[in-house]
N, C-alpha and C positions, 0 to 999 in steps of 0.2 A: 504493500500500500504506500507505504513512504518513495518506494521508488517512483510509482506512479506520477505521486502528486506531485516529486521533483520533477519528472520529464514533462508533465503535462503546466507547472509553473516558468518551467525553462520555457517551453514555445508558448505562451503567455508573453512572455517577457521580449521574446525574439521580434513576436508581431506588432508589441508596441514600440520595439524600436524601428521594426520597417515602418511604420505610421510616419514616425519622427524624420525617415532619413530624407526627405526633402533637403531639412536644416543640417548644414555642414555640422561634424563634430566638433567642429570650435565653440558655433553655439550653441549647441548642446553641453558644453564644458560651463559655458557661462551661465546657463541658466540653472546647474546642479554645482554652482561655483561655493554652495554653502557644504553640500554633501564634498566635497574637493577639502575645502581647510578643515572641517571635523573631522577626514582623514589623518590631514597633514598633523593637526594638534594631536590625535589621539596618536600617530606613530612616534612623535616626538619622546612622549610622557611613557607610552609604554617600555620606550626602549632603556629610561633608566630607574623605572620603575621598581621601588625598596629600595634606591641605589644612594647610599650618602653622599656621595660625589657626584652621582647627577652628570650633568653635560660634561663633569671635568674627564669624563672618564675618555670621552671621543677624542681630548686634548692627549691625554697620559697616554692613551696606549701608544698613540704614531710616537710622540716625543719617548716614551724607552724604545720603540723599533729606532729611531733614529740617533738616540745614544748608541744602541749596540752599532747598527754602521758604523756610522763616526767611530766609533772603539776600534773596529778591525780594518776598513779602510785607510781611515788617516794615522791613527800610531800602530797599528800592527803593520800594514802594507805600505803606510808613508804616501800614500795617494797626493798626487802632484796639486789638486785643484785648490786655488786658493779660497778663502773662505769656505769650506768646506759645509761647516754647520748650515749658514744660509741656504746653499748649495743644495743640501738635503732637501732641508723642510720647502722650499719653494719648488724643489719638483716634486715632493710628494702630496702636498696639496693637490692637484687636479688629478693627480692618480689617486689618492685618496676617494674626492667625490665619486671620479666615474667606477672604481671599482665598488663602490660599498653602493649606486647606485642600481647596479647588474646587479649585483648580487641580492639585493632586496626585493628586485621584481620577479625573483625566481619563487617570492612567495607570495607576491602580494595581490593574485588573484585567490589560491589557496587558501589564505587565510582571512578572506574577506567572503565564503561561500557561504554562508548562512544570507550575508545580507543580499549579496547577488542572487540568491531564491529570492528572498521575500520582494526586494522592490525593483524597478525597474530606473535606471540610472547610466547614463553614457561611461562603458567599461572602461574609455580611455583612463576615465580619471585614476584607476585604479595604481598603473605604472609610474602618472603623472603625478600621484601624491608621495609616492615614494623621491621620482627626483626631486619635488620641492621639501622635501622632510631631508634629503641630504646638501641639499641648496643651501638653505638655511644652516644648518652645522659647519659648509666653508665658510657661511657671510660670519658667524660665528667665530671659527679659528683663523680669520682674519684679525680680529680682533686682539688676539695674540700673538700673532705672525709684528703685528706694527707697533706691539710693544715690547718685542724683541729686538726691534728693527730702530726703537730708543733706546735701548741698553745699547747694542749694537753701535749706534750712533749711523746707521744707513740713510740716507738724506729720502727725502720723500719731494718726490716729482712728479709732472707731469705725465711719464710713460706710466706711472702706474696706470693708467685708465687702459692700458692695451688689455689687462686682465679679464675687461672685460668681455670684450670677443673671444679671447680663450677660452672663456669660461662657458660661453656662449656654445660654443664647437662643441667642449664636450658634454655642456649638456643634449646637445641637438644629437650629436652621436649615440650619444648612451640612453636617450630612450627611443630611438628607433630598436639598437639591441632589447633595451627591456621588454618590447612590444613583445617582436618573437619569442625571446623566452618566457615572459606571462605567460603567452600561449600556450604552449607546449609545456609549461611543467602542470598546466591542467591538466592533459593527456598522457604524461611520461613523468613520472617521479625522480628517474635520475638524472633530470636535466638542473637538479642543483645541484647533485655532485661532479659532475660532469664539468659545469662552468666555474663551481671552484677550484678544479684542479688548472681549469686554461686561466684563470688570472691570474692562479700562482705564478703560472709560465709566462704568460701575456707583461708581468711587472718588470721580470728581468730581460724581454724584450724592449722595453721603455726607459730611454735614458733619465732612471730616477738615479741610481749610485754610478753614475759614469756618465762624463758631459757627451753630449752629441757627436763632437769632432774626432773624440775615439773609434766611434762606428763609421765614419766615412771618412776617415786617415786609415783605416785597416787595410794592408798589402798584405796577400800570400804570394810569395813569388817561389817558395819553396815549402811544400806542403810536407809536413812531418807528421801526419795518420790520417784515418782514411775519415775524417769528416772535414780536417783543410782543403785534403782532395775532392770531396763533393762539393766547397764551397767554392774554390779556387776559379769557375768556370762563372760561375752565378755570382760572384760576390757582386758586382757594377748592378745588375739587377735587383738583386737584394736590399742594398742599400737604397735603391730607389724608391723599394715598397716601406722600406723604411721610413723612408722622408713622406709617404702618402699617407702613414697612421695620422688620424686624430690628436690621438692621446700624445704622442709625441710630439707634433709641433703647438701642442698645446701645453704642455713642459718646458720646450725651449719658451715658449711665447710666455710664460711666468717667469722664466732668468732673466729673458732681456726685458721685459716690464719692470721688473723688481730689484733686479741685480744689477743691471747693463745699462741702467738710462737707455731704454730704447733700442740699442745699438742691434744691429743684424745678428739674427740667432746663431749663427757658428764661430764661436768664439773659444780660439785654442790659449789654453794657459799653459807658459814657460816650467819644468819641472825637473825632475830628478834626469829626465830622458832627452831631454827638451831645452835647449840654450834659448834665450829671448829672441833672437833674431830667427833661431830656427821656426818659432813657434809662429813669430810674423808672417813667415814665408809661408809655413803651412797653411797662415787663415784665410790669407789673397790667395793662396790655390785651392781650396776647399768653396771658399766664397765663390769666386768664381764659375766652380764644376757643378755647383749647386745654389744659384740663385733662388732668392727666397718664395717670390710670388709666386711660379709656376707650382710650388710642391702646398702654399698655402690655400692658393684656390682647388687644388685638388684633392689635399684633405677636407677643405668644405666644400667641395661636390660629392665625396662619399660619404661625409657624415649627413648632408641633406638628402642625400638616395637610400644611405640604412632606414634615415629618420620615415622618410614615404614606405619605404617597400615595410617597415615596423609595425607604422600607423594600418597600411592596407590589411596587411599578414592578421594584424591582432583583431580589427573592426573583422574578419572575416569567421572568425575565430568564435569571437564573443558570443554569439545566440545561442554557440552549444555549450557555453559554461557550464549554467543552470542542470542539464541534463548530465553533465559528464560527472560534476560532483557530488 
């Protein structure tokens, strides 16, 4: 009987939204814009709910991930990049949001199925309340990022407003991914174990502990085991698909906001390996092999094509929630 009434409330639900879809999903966002932030507050409060530290807690974990770095790259490995500490927390902030944003929409149709029976409400919002519930937590650990950045004594400028478009990217990108996976962790359970093992991976592909210029100064000219030699052919391509992530020029685009005044995101620092002059030379030739705008518009043409093909995927998805859960 309960199953029934679930499939028979689910196509209930489907038909009232075929009624609606004359009106784009946008207005349909706005018009259930109350059901959207009583999302967004209630994911807030549950997440540190009994918690005596509360929000500090979203601060302390990345800042010990980032002490232990800091511990084994710059005094165990002596890592060349100056400022280091900065260095971290400015690129793991946008990896921060966009991961912990995937990773929440893998539940956040699941765990929202009681109410998707009972009423009928545009599903987008479901993805969408999770990325403003981690929206909020960056505008948040900004808040502390720029009063480190007065300890610090980091001067505060104009480029910081480039953060914004960065910020912009990767949320445009990461809920087109949340859409799909919404989806499908309706229908397949291990699509949250599944995507937390690729962001494990997906992070050390993204220049969070290693600048950018490392990944595209890399020569094999002599390959020493057999995954130099599978790269050895591909590396020029590679690097290209490289420079087209999101998430990464959206990294680099918080250094030079934050760090750089601005300045064009490939920027080699002098080191242990590295004489000052050498380091110049390498950044006019790196700059030059990789101009910045062609790989920026083209990370925001694929994060605005995941974001469509998310939005179609997930609106396509939706009228069999009800029934599937």
């Amino acid at each position: 009987m309960e199953g029934r009434r679930a499939t028979a409330e689910g196509r209930l639900y489907a038909c009232e939204a075929d009624e609606s879809r004359p009106m784009t999903e946008f207005l349909e966002v706005l018009r259930y814009r109350e059901v959207l932030w009583n999302l967004v507050r209630r994911n807030l409060k549950v997440r540190y709910k009994n918690s005596v530290l509360g929000f500090a807690w979203s601060l302390l974990n990345p800042l010990m991930q980032i002490g232990v770095w800091y511990f084994v790259f710059k005094i165990l490995f002596q890592h060349g990049e100056p400022n280091f500490m900065p260095f971290l927390i400015i690129g793991f902030l946008p990896w921060l949001f966009f991961s912990q944003t995937v990773l929440d929409s893998t539940a956040c149709v699941t765990q929202e199925m009681p109410l998707v029976k009972k009423a009928y409400f545009p599903r987008s919002i479901l993805p969408l309340s999770a990325l403003i519930s981690n929206l909020i937590h960056l505008g948040l650990a900004f808040v502390v990022v720029f009063a480190l950045f007065a300890i610090w004594g980091v001067s505060v400028n104009i480029h910081y407003l480039w953060v914004i478009p960065a910020t912009i990217l990767v949320a445009i990108f990461a809920y087109g991914l949340s859409g799909i996976l919404a989806a499908w962790s309706v229908f397949y359970a291990d699509v949250k174990f599944i995507v937390g093992n690729l962001i494990g991976l997906w992070f050390f592909l993204t220049p969070v502990l290693y600048p950018l210029w490392q990944v595209l100064g890399k020569t094999i000219d002599q390959p020493s085991n057999w995954l130099e030699w599978l790269l050895k052919d591909n590396l020029p391509r590679l690097k290209q698909l490289f420079l087209l992530d999101p998430i990464s020029i959206a990294v680099e685009g918080y250094r030079s906001a934050l760090l750089h005044g601005g300045e064009n995101f490939i920027r080699v620092s002098a080191g242990p390996k590295l004489t000052e002059a050498q380091a110049a030379a390498l950044q006019v030739s790196l700059r030059h092999d990789y101009p910045l705008l062609p790989y920026v518009i083209g990370a925001a043409v694929i994060a605005i094509a995941t974001a469509i093909i998310g939005q179609i995927f997930f609106q396509r998805k939706a009228d069999l929630f009800a029934e599937q859960g």
